[in-house]
C-alpha positions in Angstrom: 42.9 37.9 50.7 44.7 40.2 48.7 46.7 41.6 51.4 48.2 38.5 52.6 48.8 37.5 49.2 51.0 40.4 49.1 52.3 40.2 52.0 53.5 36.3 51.4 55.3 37.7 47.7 57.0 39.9 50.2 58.0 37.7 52.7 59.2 35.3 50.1 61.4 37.9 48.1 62.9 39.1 51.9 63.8 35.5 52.6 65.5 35.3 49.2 67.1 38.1 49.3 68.8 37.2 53.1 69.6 33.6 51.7 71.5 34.7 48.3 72.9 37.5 50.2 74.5 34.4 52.7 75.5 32.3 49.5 77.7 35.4 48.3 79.1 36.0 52.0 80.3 32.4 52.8 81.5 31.8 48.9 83.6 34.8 49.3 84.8 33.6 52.6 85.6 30.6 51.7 87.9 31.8 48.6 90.2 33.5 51.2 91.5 30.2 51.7 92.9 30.6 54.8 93.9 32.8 58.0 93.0 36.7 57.6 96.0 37.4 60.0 99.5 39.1 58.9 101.8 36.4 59.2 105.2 37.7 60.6 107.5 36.7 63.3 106.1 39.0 66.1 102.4 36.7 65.7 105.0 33.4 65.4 106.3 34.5 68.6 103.4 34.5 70.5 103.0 30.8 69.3 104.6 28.9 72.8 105.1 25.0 73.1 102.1 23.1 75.1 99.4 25.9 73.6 96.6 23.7 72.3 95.2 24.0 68.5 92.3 26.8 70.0 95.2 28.5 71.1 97.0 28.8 68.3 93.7 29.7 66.0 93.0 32.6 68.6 96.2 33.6 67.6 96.9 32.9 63.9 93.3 31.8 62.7 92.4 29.3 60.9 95.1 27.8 58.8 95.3 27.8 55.0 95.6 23.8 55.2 95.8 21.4 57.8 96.7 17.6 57.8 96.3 15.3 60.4 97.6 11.5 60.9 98.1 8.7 63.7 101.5 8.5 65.2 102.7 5.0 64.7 104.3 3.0 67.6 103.8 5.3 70.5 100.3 6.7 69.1 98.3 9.6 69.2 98.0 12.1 66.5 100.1 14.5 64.9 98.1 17.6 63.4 100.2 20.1 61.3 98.9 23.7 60.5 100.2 25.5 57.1 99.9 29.3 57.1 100.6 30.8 53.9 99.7 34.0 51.6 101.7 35.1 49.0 105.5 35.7 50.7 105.1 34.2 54.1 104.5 30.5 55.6 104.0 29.3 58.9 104.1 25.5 59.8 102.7 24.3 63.0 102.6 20.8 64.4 100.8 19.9 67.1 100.8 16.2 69.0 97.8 15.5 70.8 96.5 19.0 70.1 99.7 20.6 71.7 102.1 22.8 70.0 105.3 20.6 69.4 107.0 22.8 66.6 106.9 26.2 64.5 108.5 27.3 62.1 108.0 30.3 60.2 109.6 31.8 56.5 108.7 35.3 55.8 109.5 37.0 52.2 108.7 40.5 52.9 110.7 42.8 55.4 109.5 42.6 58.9 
């Protein structure tokens, strides 16, 4: 009885351990606030009109802010991607989850 006693305190503390170790991990994640990626004109370039939204996260990550609204009249939606860190922003819109526009303002040499 003893042993399993122990062995359930142990099992407990593990499991807490694992799940406030998680906690820290995604809340540090999440203060990032945004794509990981340099942002400069050679990873703009590689953005190309008609790449879908996947496309464009495979290449820039996942954007700092994102909006996305009907298109009235004609319909649809439009999506637009911001990309930003302390010098440089990139703006993507997307219609339909195709790349429509870019746009890219970089502070720092490149």
């Amino acid at each position: 009885m003893k042993n399993s006693l122990s062995l359930i305190v142990h099992v407990r503390r593990i499991l807490l351990s694992s799940l406030l170790g998680l906690l820290v991990i995604t809340s540090l994640s999440a203060c990032g606030g945004g794509s990981p990626v340099t942002l400069n004109q050679a990873n703009l370039d590689k953005i190309q009109q008609g790449m879908s939204s996947a496309e464009v996260k495979s290449i820039l990550g996942e954007p700092s802010d994102s909006k996305s609204e009907p298109i009235p009249i004609v319909g649809g939606t439009k999506t637009t991607y911001v990309y930003e860190n302390n010098q440089d922003r990139v703006v993507i819109v997307l219609k339909n989850d195709t790349v429509q526009s870019k746009e890219g303002h970089f502070g720092s040499a490149q």
